[in-house]
C-alpha positions in Angstrom: -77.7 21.9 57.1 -78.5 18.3 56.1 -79.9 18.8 52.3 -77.3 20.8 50.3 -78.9 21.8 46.6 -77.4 21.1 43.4 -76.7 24.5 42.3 -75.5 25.7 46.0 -73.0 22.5 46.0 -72.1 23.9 42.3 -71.6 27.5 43.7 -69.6 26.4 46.2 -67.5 23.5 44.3 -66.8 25.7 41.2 -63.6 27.3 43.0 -62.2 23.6 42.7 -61.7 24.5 39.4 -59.1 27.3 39.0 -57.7 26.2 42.2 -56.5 22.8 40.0 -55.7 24.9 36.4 -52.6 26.6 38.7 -52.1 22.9 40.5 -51.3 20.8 37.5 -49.0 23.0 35.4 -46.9 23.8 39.1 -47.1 19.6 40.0 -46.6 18.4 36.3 -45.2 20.8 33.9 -42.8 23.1 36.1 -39.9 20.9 36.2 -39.9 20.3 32.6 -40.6 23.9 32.2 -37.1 25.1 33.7 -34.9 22.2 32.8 -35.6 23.1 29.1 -36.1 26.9 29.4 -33.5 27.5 31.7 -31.5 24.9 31.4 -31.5 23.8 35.8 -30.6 20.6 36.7 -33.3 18.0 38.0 -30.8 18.9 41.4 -31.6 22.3 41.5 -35.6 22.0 40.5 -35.9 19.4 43.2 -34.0 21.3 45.8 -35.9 24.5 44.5 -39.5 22.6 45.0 -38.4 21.1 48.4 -37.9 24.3 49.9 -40.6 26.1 48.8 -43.4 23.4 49.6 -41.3 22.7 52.9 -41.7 26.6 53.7 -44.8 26.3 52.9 -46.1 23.3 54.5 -45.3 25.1 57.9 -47.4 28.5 57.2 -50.2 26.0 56.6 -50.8 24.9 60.4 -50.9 29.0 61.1 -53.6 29.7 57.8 -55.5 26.7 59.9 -55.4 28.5 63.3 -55.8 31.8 61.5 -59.2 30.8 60.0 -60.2 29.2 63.5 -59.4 32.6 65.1 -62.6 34.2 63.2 -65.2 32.0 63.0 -68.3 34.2 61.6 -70.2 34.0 58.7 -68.3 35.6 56.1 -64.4 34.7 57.3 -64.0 32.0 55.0 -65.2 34.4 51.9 -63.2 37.3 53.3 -59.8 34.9 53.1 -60.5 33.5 49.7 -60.8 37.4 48.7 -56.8 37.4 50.6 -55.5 34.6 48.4 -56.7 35.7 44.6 -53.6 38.4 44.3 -51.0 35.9 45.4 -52.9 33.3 43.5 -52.6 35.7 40.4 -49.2 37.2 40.3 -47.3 34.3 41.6 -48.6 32.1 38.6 -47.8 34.7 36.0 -44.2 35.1 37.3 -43.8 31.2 38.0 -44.9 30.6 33.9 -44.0 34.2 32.4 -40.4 35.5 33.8 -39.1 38.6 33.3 -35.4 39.2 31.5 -34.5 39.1 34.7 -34.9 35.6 35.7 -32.2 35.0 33.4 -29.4 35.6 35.8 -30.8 34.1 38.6 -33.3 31.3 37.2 -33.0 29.3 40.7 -34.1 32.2 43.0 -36.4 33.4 40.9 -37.9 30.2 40.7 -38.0 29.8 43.9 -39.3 32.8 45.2 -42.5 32.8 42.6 -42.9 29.4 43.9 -43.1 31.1 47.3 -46.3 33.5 46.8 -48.0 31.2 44.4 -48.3 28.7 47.1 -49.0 31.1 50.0 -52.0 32.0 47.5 -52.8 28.0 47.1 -52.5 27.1 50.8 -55.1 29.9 52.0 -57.4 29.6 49.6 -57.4 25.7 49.9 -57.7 25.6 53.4 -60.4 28.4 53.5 -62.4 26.4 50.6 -62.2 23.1 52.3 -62.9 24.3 56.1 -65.9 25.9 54.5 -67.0 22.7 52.8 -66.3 20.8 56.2 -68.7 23.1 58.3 -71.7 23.0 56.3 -72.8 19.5 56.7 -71.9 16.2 58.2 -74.8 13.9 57.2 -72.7 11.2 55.7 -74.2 11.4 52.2 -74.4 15.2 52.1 -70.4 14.9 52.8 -69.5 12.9 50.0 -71.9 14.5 47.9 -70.3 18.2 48.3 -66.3 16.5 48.2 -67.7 14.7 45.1 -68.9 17.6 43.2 -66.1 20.5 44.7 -63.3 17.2 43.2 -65.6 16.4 40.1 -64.8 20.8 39.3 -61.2 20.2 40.3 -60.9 17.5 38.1 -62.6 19.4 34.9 -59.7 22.4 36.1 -57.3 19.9 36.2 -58.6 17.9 32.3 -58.9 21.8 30.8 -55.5 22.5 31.9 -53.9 19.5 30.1 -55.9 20.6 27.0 -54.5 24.0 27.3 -50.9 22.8 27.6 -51.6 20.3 25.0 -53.3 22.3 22.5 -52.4 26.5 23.0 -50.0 28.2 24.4 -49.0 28.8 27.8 -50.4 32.7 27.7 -54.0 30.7 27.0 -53.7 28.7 30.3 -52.9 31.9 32.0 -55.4 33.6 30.6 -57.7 31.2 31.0 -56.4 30.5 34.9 -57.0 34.5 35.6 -60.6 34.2 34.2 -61.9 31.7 35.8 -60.4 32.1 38.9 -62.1 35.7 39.4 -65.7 34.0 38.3 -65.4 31.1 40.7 -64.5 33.2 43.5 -67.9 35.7 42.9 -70.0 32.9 42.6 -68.8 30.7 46.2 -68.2 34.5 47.7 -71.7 36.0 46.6 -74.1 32.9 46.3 -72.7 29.8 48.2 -74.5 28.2 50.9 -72.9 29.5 54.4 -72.0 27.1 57.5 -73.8 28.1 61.1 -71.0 28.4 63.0 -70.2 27.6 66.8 -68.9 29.9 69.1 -65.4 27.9 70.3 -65.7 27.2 74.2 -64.5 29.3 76.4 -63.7 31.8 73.8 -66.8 34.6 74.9 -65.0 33.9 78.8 -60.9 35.1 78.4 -60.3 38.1 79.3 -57.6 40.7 77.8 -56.0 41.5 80.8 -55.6 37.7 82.4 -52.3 36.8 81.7 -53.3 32.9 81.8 -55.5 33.1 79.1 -53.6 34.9 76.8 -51.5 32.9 74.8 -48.3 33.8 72.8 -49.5 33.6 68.9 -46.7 30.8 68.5 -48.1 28.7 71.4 -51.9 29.1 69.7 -50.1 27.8 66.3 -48.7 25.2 67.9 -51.6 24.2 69.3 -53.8 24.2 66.6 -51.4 22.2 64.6 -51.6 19.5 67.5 -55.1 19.4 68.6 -56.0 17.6 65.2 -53.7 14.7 66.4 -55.7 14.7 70.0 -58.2 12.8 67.7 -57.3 9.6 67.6 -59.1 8.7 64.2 -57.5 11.6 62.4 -54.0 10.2 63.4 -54.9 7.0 61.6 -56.6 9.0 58.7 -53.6 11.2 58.5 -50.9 8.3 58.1 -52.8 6.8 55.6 -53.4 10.0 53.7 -49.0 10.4 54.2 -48.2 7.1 52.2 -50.7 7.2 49.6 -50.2 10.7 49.2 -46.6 10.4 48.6 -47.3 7.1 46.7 -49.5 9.3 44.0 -47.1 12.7 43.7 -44.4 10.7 42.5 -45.9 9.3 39.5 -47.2 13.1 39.2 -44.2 14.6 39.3 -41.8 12.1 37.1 -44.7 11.9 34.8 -43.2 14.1 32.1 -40.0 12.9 31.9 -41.5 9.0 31.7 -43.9 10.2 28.9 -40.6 11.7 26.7 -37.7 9.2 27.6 -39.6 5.7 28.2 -41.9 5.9 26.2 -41.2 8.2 23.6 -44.6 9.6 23.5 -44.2 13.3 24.3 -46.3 14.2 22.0 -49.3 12.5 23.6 -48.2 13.3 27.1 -51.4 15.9 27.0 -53.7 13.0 25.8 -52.4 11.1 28.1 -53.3 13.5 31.3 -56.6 14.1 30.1 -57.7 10.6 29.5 -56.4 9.7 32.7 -58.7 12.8 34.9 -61.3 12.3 32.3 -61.5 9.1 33.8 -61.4 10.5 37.0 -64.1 12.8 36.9 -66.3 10.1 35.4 -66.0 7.7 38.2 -66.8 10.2 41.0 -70.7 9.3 40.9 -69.7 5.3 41.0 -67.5 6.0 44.0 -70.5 7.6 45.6 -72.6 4.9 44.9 -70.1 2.3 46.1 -69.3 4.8 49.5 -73.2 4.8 49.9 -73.1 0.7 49.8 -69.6 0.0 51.4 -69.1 3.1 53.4 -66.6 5.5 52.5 -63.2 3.6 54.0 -64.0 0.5 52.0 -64.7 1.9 48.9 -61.1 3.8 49.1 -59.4 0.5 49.8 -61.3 -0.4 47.0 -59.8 2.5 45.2 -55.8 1.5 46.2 -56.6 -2.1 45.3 -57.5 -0.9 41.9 -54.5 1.7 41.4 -52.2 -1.1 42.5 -53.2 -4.1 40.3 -53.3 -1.2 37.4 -50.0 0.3 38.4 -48.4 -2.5 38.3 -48.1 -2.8 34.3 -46.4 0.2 33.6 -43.1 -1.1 34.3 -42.7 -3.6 31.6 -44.4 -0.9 28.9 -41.4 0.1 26.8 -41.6 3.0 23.5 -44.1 3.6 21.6 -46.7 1.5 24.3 -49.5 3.9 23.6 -52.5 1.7 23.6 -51.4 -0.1 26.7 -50.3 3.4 28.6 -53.5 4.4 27.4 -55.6 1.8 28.9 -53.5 2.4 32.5 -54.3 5.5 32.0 -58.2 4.9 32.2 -58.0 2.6 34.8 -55.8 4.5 37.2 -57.7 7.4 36.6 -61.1 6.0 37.8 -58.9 4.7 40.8 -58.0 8.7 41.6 -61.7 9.5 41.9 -61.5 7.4 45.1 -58.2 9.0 46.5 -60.2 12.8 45.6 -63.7 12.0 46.5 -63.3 10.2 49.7 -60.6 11.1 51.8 -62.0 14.4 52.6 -65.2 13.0 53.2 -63.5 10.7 56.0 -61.6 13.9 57.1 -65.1 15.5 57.6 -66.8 12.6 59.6 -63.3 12.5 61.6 -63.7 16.1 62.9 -67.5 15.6 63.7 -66.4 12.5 65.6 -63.9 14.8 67.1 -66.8 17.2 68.4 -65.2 20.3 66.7 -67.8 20.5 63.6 -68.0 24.3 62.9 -65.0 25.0 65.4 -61.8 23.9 64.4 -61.8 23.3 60.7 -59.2 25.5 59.9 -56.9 23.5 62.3 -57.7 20.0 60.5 -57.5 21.5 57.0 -54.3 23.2 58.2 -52.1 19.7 59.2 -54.4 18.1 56.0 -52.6 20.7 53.2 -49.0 20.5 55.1 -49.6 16.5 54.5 -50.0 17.3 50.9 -47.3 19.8 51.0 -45.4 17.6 52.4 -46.4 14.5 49.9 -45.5 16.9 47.3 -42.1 18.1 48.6 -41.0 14.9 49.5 -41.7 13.3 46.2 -39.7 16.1 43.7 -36.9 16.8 46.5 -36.1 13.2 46.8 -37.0 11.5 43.7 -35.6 14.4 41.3 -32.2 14.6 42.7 -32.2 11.0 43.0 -32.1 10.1 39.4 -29.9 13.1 38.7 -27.5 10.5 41.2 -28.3 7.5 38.9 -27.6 8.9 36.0 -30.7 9.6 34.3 -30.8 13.1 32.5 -33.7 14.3 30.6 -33.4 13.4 26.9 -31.3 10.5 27.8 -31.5 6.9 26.0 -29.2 5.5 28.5 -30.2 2.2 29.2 -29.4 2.5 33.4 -30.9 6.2 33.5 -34.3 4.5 32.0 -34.4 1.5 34.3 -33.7 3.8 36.8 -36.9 5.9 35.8 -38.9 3.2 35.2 -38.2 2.0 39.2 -38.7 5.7 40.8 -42.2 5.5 38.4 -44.1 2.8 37.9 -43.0 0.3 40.9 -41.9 2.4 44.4 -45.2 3.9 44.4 -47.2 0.8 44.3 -45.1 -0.4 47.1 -46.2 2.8 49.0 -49.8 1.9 47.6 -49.4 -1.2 49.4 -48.3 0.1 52.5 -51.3 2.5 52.3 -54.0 0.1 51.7 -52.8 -2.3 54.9 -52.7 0.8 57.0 -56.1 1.6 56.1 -57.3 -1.7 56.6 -56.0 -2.3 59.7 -57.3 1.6 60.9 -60.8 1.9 63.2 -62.0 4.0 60.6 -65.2 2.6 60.0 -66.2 3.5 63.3 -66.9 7.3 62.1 
């Protein structure tokens, strides 16, 4: 398919948007969330997050081979249609608990973490194999990853609105909604990839014993054939450092708004300036993909989040106009690091010969990166201020120092690291 329309890249990229209404409040707002309603330590929320998205990140590689193991025209509708009630319940428990949760606020934490992201990670990787398999002309891919991130973004803007300006029963309600209306439309009128028959597939036979794998060995397989492909390995440590370079910002966001700052009261604003700007900058980084190609332009995208970045450290309270402006800035730079990665990821698994085979298996090792990312960022960074003495609500002078470091200048060093990998990496060859 080399001509995708508008409204079948809209049926299709709609999904984007629910999918990043139960993202943000679980990325940004949870921590927050228990340490004031609850009363858990930044300890216990960061141990709690690491071993859910660390338990998580591993099911991913076997959602990836599961996918791969039914390639016909309607599996990736039919696991969409899987995820919803995990999507569903584990966000109401996550954001609504029961009396209950009062006695044991860690493990009940942690176990609605649990099925909300089992929802997340199949549906995710179902919606982004799909988008992989249904074209790989270059302009078609960044088209479709432009418009599917351009509806994640609005999901992702609505939600800080929601948080900012109703209640959290109006994000759920809201989250339930439109997550049952984006699914009909990509289910019932999205465009569908032609899929390939994987080789040697029609050939095994039940009864040969050298065929027939154990499902663990076809797991473990699927999460390594990605890394056969010697431009995803370069792609993939990139995506690592900059990944984990952007969730910590993400996740100590909150607590940087309230305590440096003393802006908690625009923290909302704050968010949706910053994907506002996001979403707006996803046609220029087309245009400048479409010019540059699609590596360059993301360098062009660190280079920007870096240079920005690099003021927040000397902003002290009441910096609203200047955190505003970062804000803006870095936010455009984010439409690079959403638009164009998986468009790299697609062209990287047509190189690889295994367009409309092995999806599932790329998207499968892509999510546990961002699992990872994600993991990595509130399990380390949490528990490490809760070392250094910062506590939320604190106006000690070494607790916000230390906050302002784990903020505003370890992830531009990451940044940095990112963008010289990326440089150096044969990735314009795809």
């Amino acid at each position: 398919m080399s001509r995708l329309s508008f409204a079948g890249l809209l049926n299709y990229g709609l999904f984007g948007l629910p999918l990043a209404l139960v993202a943000l409040p679980i990325y940004v707002y949870v921590p927050q969330f228990y340490s004031a309603r609850f009363g858990l330590s930044l300890t216990l929320i960061g141990t709690a997050l690491l071993l859910a998205r660390l338990l998580d990140a591993f099911i991913d590689p076997a959602i990836g081979w599961w996918i791969d193991q039914n390639q016909h025209r309607r599996s990736h509708a039919r696991y969409i249609t899987f995820a919803l009630p995990a999507l569903i319940f584990g966000f109401l428990a996550l954001f609504h608990p029961l009396p209950v949760a009062n006695f044991a606020p860690f493990y009940w934490f942690l176990s609605s973490l649990m099925v909300v992201y089992a929802g997340f990670s199949l549906a995710t990787i179902a919606h982004q194999s799909w988008g992989a398999a249904l074209t790989q002309a270059p302009l078609e891919r960044t088209r479709l990853t432009a418009v599917r991130e351009a509806c994640g973004l609005i999901g992702v803007i609505s939600a800080a609105a929601l948080s900012q300006l109703a209640s959290i029963a109006w994000l759920s309600t809201s989250f339930v909604f439109t997550l049952l209306l984006a699914s009909s439309l990509l289910i019932s009128y999205a465009p569908r990839p032609i899929v390939s028959n994987l080789p040697g597939a029609a050939e095994q036979e039940p009864g040969d014993q050298d065929a027939v794998r154990s499902g663990a060995t076809q797991i473990f397989s699927s999460l390594m054939l990605p890394f056969q492909n010697h431009y995803f390995r370069h792609l993939f440590t990139v995506f690592v450092v900059n990944g984990i370079a952007a969730s910590i910002p993400a996740t100590l966001f909150l607590f940087f708004a309230k305590d440096r700052l003393q802006l908690e009261h625009l923290s909302g604003v704050f968010l949706i300036v910053y994907f506002v700007a996001a979403a707006l900058s996803m046609p220029l980084w087309v245009m400048v993909a479409g010019r540059l190609g699609e590596t360059r332009a993301w360098l062009c995208g660190m280079v920007l989040s870096i240079v920005t970045f690099m003021w927040v450290f000397g902003l002290g309270a009441g910096a609203a106009t200047s955190f505003g402006l970062v804000c803006v800035l870095s936010g455009f730079a984010l439409g690079a690091d959403l638009a164009l990665p998986p468009a790299l990821l697609a062209a990287v698994i047509r190189h690889g010969g295994h367009s409309g085979q092995r999806e599932g298996a790329y998207f499968g090792a892509w999510n546990w990166a961002t699992k990872m990312n994600l993991a990595l960022a509130a399990g380390v960074s949490l528990p490490l201020l809760d070392y250094l003495g910062y506590t939320p609500g604190t106006s000690d002078t070494q607790g916000i120092f230390a906050l302002g470091i784990a903020y505003a200048i370890l992830p531009c060093l990451l940044k940095l690291i990112a963008a010289v990998l990326l440089w150096r990496a044969p990735l314009r060859d795809v």
